[in-house]
VOPAGU-2260 file (C-alpha; in pm, 1 decimal, decimal comma):
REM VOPAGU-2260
SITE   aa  ch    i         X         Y         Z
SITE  UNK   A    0    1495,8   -1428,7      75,3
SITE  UNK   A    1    1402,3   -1332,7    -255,6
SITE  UNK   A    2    1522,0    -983,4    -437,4
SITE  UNK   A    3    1165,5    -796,9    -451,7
SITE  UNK   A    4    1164,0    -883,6     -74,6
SITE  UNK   A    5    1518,5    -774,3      -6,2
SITE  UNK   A    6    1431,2    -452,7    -183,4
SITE  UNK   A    7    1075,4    -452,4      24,8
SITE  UNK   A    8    1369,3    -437,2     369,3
SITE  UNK   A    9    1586,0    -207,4     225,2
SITE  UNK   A   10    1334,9      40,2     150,1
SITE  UNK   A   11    1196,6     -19,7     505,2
SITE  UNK   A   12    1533,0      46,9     664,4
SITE  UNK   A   13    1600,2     410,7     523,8
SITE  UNK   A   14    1218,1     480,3     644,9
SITE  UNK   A   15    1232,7     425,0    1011,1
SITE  UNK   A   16    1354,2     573,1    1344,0
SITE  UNK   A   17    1653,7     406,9    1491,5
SITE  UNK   A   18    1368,3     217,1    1754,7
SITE  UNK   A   19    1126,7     125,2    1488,5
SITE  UNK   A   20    1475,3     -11,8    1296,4
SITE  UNK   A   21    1517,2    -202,6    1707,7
SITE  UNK   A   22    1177,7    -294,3    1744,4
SITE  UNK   A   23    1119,4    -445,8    1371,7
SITE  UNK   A   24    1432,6    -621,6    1393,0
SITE  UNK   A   25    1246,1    -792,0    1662,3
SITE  UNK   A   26    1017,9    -941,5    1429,9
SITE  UNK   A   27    1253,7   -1165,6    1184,5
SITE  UNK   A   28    1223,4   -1198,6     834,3
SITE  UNK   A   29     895,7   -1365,1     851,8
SITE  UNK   A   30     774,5   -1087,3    1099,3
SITE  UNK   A   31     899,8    -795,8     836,7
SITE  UNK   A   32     716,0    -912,0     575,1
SITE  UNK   A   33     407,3    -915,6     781,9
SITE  UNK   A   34     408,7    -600,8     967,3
SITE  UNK   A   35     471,2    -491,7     595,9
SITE  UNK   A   36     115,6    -655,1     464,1
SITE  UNK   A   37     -43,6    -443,9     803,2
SITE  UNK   A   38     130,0    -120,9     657,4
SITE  UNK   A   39      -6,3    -218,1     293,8
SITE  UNK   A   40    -381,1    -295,5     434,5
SITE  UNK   A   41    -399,6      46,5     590,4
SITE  UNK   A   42    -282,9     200,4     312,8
SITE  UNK   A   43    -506,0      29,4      51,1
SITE  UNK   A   44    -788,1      31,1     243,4
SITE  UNK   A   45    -776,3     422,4     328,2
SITE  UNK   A   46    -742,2     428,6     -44,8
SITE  UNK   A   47   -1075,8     217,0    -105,2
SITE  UNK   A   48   -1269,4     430,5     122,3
SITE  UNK   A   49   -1096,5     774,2     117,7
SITE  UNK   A   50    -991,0    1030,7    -200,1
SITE  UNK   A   51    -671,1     870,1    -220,3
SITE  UNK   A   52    -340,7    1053,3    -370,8
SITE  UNK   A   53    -175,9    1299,1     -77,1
SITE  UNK   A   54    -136,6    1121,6     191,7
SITE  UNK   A   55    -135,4    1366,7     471,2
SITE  UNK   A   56    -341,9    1606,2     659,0
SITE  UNK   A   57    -671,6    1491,4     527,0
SITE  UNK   A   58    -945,5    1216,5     535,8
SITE  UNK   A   59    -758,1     957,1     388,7
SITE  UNK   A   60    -432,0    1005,2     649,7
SITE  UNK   A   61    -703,3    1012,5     971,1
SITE  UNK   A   62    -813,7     632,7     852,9
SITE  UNK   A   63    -522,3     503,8     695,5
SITE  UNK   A   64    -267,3     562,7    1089,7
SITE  UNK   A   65    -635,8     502,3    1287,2
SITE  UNK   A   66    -678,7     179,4    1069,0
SITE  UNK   A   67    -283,1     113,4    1087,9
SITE  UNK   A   68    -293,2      98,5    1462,0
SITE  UNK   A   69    -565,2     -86,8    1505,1
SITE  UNK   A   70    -449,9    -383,3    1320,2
SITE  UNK   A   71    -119,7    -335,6    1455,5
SITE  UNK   A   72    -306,3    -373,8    1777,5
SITE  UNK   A   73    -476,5    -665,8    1667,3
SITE  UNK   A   74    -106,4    -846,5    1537,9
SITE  UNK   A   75     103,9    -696,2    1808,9
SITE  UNK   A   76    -109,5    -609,5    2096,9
SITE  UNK   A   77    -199,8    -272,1    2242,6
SITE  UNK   A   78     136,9    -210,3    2431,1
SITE  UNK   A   79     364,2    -291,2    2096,3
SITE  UNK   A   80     155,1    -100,2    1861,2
SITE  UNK   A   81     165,5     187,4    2083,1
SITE  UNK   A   82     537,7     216,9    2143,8
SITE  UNK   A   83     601,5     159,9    1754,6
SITE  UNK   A   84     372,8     419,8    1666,2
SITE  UNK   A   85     493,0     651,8    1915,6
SITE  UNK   A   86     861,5     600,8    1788,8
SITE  UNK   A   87     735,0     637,9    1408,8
SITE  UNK   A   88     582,0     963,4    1474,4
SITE  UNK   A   89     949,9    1086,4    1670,5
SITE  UNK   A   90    1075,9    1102,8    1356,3
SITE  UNK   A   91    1323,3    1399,4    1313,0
SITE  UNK   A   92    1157,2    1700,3    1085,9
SITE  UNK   A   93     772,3    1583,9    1133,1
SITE  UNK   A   94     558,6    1879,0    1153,4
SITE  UNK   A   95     442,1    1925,8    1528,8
SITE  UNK   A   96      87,7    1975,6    1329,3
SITE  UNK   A   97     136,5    1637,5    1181,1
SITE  UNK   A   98     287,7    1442,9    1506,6
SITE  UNK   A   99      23,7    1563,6    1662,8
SITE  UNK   A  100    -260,6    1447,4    1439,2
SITE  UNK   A  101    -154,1    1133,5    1431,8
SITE  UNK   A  102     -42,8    1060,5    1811,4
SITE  UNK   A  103    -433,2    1147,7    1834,5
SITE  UNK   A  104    -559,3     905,0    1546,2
SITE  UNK   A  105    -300,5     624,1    1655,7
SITE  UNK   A  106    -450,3     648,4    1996,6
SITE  UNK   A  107    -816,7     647,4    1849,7
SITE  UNK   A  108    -740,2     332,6    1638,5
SITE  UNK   A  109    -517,9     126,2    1976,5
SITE  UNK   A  110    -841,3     171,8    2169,3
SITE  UNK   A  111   -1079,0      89,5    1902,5
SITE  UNK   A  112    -900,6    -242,4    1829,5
SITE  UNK   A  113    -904,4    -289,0    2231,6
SITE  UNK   A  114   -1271,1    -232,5    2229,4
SITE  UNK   A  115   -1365,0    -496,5    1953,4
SITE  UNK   A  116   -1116,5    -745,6    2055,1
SITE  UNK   A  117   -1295,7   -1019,3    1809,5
SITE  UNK   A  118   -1362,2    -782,6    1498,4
SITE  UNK   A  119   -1218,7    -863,2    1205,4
SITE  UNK   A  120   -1006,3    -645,7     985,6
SITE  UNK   A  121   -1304,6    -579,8     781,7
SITE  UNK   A  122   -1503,3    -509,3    1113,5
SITE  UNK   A  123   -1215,5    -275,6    1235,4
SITE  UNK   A  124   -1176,2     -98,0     906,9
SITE  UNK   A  125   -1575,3     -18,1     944,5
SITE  UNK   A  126   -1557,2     101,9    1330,0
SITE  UNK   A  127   -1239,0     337,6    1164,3
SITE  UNK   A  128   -1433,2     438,1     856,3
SITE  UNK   A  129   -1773,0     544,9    1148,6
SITE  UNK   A  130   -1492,5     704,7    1385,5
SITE  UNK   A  131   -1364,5     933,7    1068,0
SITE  UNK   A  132   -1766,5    1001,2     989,4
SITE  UNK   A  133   -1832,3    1075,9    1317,8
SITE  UNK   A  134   -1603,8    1341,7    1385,3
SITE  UNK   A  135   -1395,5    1121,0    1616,0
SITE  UNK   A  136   -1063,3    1139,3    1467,7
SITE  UNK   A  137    -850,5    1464,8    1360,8
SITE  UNK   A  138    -767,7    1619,8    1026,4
SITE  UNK   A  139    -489,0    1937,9     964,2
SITE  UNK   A  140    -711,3    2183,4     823,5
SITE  UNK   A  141    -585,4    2484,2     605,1
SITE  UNK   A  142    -458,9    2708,7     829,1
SITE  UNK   A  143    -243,9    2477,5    1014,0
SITE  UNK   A  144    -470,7    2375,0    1280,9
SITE  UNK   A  145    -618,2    2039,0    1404,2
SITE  UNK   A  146   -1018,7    1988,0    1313,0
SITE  UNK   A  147   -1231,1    1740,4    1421,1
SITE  UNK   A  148   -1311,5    1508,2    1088,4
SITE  UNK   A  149   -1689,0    1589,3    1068,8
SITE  UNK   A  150   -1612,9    1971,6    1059,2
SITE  UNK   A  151   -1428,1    1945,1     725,5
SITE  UNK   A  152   -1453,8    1804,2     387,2
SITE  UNK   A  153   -1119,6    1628,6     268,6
SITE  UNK   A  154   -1064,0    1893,2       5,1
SITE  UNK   A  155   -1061,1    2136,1     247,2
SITE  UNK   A  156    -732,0    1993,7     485,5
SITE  UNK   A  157    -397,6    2069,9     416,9
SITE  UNK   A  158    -189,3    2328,1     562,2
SITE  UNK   A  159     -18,8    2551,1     277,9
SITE  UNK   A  160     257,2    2623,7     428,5
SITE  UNK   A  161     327,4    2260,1     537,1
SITE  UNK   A  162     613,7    2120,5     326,2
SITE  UNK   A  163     539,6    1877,1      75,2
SITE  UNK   A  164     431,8    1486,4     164,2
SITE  UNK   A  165     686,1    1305,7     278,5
SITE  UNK   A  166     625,6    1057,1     -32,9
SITE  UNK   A  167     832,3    1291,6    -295,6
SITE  UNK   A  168    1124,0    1303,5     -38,0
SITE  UNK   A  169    1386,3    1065,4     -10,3
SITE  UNK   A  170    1641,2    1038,0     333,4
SITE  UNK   A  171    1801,4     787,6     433,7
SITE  UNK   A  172    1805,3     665,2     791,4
SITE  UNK   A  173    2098,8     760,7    1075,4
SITE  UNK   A  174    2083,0     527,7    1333,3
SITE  UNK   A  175    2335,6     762,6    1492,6
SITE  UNK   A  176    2059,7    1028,8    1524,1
SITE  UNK   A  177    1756,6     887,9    1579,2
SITE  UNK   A  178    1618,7     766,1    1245,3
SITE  UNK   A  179    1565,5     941,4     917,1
SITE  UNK   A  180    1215,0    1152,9     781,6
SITE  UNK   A  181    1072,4     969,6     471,8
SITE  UNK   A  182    1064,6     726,2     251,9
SITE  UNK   A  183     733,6     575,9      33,0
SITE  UNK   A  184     409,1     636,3     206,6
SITE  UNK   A  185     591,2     747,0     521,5
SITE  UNK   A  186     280,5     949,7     648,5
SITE  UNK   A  187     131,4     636,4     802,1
């Protein structure tokens, strides 16, 4: 194992509920550094076709955990995908605004990959990207409160008095409690 991936686990490991820590250790070494390359294609692909920087509430955060789930649908299967995500979201101090929003995408994305069971990730991303046009997926907007995606331009999402993204914090993980909040990009 080289050092840049050791670093790539260690990182992971402070970012995840104590079942995401049970259910990834499931995967092997091999299997970490591909369900990390699934987290990285959301990400960079909600990038490519969203305002990227804040990660949360908006546009950008509706595609990149719809996106997420459905190729962790298409690696893992429906069933997997859906109990990760699900334990991801349980993490302690997420926002019920935010848990919400993205129980809703996650969903969105699991039955879009289940839908277009031969699409490729480029197909999927497309279906994802039409879902967030369409009005089909969530968004947080201002005042706290879920919006469809098609009611609201990006710049308008974000509730004030939200707490900063989770990107600028740092926790480290309890397995004695459940997991831990943060850790880089841990909005997906």
């Amino acid at each position: 194992m080289g050092p840049l991936f050791a670093e790539d686990v260690r990182k992971l490991q402070q970012s995840v509920t104590a079942r995401e820590a049970d259910m990834l250790d499931g995967l092997g070494l091999s299997g970490l550094q591909d369900f990390r390359g699934v987290k990285d294609r959301a990400f960079n692909t909600a990038d490519a076709r969203f305002r990227p920087g804040d990660w949360n509430d908006n546009h950008n955060d509706a595609f990149r955990h719809t996106y997420w789930n459905a190729l962790m649908t298409k690696e893992y299967g429906a069933e997997w995908a859906a109990e990760y995500a699900t334990a991801h979201e349980a993490r302690p101090g997420n926002r019920p605004e935010r848990e919400a929003m993205d129980l809703y995408n996650n969903e969105a994305g699991r039955r879009i990959a289940q839908q277009h069971p031969g699409a490729s990730e480029e197909e999927l991303a497309d279906l994802v990207e039409k879902a967030v046009r369409d009005g089909d997926l969530v968004v947080i907007d201002r005042g706290g409160r879920l919006t469809f995606t098609d009611h609201i331009d990006s710049a308008e999402t974000g509730d004030p008095k939200l707490k900063a993204p989770e990107k600028a914090q740092e926790h480290q993980s309890d397995r004695n409690t459940g997991g831990s909040v943060a850790g880089e990009h841990s909005g997906e």
